[in-house]
VOVEX-370438 format. One record per atom (N, C-alpha, C, O): residue in one letter; x, y, z. Coordinates in steps of 0.1 Angstrom, whole numbers, plus 5000, padded with zeros to 4 digits. Example, Ala and Ser with C-alpha at 12.3 -4.5 7.8 and 13.67 -1.06 7.14 Angstrom:
REM VOVEX-370438
A513249435078
A512349555078
A513249675078
A514249675085
S512849785071
S513749895071
S512950005079
S513450115080
END
This chain:
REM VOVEX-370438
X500849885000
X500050005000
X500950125000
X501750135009
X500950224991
X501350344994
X500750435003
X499550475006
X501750465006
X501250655019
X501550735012
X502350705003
X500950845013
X501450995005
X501751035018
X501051015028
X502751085014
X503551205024
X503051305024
X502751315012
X502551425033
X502051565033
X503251615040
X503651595051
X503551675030
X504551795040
X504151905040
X503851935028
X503951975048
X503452125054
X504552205046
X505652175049
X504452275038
X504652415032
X505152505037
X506252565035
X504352525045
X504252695051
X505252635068
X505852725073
X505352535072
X506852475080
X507952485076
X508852555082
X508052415062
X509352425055
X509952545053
X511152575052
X508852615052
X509352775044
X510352875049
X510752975043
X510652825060
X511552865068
X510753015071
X511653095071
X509653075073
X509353165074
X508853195089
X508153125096
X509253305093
X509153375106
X508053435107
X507953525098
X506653435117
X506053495117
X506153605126
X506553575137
X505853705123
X506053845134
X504353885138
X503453865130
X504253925147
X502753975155
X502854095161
X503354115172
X502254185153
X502554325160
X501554315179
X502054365189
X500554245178
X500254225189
X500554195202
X500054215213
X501954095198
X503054105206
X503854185213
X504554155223
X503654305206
X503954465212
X503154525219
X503354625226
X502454485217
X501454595227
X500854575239
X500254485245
X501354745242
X501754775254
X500254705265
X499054695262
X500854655280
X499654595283
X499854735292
X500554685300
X499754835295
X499554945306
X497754955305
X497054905296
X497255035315
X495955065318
X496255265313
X497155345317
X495055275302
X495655395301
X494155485309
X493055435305
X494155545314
X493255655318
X492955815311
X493855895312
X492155835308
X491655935305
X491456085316
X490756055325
X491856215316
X491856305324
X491656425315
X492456485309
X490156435317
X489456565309
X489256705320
X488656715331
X490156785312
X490356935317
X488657015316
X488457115323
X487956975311
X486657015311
X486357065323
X486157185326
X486456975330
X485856955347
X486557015351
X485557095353
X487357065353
X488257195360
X488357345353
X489157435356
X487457345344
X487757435338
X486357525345
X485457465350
X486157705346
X485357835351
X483957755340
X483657765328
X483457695348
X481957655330
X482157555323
X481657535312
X482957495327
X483557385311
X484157485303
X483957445292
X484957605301
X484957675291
X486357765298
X487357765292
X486357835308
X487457885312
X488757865321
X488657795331
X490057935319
X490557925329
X490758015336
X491458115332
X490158015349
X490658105362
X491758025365
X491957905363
X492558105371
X493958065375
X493558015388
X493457895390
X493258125400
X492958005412
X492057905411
X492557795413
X490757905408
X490057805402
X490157695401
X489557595406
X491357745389
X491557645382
X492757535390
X492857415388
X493357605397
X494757525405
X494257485418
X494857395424
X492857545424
X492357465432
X491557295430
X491357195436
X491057355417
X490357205413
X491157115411
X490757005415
X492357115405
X493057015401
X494057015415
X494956935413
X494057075428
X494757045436
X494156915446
X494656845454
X492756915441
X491356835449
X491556695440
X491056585443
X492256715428
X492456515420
X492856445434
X493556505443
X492356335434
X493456235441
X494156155428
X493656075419
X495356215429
X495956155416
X496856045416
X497756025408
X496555935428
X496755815434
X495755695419
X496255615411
X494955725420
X494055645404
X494755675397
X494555585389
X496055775389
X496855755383
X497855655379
X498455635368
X497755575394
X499555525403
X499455395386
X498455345382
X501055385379
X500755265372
X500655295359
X501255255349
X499555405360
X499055415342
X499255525332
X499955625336
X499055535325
X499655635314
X498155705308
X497255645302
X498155835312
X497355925310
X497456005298
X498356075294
X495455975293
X495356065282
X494556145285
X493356125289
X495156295283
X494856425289
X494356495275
X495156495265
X492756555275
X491956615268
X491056665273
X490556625283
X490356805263
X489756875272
X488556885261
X488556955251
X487556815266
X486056855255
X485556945254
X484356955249
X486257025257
X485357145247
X486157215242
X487357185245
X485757335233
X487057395227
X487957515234
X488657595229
X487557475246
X488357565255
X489957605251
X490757535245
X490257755256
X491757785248
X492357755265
X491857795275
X493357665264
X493857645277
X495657695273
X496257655263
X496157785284
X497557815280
X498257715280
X497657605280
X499257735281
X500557625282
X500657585298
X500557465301
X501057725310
X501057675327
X500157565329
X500457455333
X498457595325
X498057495331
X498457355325
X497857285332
X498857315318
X499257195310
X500157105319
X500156985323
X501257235322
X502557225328
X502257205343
X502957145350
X501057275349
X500557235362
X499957105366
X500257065377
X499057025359
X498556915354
X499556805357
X499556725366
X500356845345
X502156745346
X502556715358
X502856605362
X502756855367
X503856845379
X503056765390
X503556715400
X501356755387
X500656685396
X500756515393
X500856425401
X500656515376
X500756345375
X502156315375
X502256185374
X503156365375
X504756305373
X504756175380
X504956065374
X504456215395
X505356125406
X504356005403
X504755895406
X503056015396
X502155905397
X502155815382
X501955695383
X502355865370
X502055785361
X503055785354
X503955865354
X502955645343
X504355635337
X504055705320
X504855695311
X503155765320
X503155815310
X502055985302
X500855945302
X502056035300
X501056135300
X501156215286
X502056285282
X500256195281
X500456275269
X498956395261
X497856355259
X499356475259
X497556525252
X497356505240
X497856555230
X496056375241
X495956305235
X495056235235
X494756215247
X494156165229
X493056105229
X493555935236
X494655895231
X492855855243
X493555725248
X493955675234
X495155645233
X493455665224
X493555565215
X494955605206
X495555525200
X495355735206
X496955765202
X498155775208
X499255785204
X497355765226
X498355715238
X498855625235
X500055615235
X497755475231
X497955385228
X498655325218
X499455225217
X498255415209
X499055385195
X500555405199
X501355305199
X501155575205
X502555635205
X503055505216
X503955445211
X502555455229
X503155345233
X503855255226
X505055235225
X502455165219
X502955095208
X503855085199
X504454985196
X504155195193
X505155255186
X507055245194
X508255225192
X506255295203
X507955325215
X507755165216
X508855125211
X507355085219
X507754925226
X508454885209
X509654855206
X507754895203
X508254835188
X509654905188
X510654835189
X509855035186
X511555075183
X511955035192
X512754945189
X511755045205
X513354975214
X513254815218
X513954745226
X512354785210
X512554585209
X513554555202
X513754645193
X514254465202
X515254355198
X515154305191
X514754185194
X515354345177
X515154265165
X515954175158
X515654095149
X517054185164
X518554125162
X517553945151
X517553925139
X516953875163
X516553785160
X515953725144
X515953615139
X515653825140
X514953805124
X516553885116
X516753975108
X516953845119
X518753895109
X518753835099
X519353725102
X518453825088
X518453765072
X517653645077
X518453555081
X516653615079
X515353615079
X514053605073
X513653715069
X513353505071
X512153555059
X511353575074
X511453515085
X510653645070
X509553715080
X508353785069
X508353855059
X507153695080
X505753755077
X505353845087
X505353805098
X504953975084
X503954045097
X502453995094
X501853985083
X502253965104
X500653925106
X499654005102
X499754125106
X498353965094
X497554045089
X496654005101
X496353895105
X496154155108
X495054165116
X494154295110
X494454405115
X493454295102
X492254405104
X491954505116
X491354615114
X492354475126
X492154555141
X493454625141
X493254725148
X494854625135
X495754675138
X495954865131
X495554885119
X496354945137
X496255065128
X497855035115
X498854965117
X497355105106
X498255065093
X499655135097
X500555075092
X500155255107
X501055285109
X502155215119
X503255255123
X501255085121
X502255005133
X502854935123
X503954875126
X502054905105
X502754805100
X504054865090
X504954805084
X503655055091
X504655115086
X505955115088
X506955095081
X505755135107
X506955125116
X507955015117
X509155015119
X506854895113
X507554745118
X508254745100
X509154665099
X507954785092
X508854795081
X509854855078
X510854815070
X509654985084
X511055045088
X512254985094
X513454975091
X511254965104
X512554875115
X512854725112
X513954685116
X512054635105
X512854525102
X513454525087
X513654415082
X513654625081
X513654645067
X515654595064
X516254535055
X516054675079
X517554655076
X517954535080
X519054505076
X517354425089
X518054315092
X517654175084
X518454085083
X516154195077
X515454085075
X516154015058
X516954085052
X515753885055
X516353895043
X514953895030
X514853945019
X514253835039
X512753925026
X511553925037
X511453845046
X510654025033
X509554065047
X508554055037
X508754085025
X507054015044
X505753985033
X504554015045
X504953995057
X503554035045
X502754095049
X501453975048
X500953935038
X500853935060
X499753815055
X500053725066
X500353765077
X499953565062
X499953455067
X501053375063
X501453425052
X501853285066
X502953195062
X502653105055
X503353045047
X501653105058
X500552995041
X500153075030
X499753015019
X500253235031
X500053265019
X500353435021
X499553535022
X501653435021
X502153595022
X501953665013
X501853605002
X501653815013
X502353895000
X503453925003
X503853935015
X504253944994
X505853954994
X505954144994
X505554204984
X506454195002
X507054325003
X508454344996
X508454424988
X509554284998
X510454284998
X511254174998
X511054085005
X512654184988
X513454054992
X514954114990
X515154184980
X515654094996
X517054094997
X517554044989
X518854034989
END
């Protein structure tokens, strides 16, 4: 009786799969809307304004990286920005003005540049097709594996598109 042998393809292929989801950042990010502290939703009084935000317990910070935005189109100077800051420093590892979901994104971005790519060094490498991912994380991850990889493709290891080949 004969056997047919199946050999897997997408095994042989020697191909690396990369997962940008693997990057991403697991932090809790919180949101901190200057609204609420603002004369009406709309102004800044200076005392006011430095008593409200003296009243945060900014302990719910402790850990997480804050996205700081103000809903309405309030003109807020620069001090209070910089007052805000000197209150979350000691508490959060990150703070930026910014909507959570570009917090999220610029995290992302920072864990992907200072990872260790050494590993994919002439290399065939696929980045993973997710629908959920923003298209600039797959910009980034091209940049940065562009110089070590020996060809990078975009998809599944059963059926890449090819980007590039060395």
């Amino acid at each position: 009786m004969d056997q047919k042998i199946l050999i897997n393809k997408a095994e042989t292929s020697g191909i690396i799969s990369f997962d940008l989801w693997d990057y991403k950042p697991s932090v809790d990010i919180a949101e901190l809307d200057l609204k609420e502290h603002l004369f009406m939703g709309m102004i800044v009084k200076e005392k006011e304004f430095k008593e409200s935000i003296s009243a945060i317990d900014y302990s719910v910070y402790a850990g997480k990286a804050v996205a700081l935005i103000c809903s309405t189109e309030a003109i807020i100077p620069p001090w209070a920005f910089m007052l805000i800051m000197d209150k979350l420093y000691p508490n959060t590892i990150y703070t930026d003005l910014n909507s959570v979901e570009k917090v999220l994104l610029d995290l992302w971005k920072d864990k992907l540049i200072n990872a260790d790519l050494r590993q994919y060094k002439d290399q065939k490498v696929v980045i993973k097709a997710r629908s959920d991912t923003d298209p600039a994380l797959y910009l980034l991850a091209t940049r940065l594996l562009k110089p070590f990889v020996k060809s990078l493709m975009y998809g599944e290891i059963g059926l890449p598109k090819v980007i590039f080949k060395n």
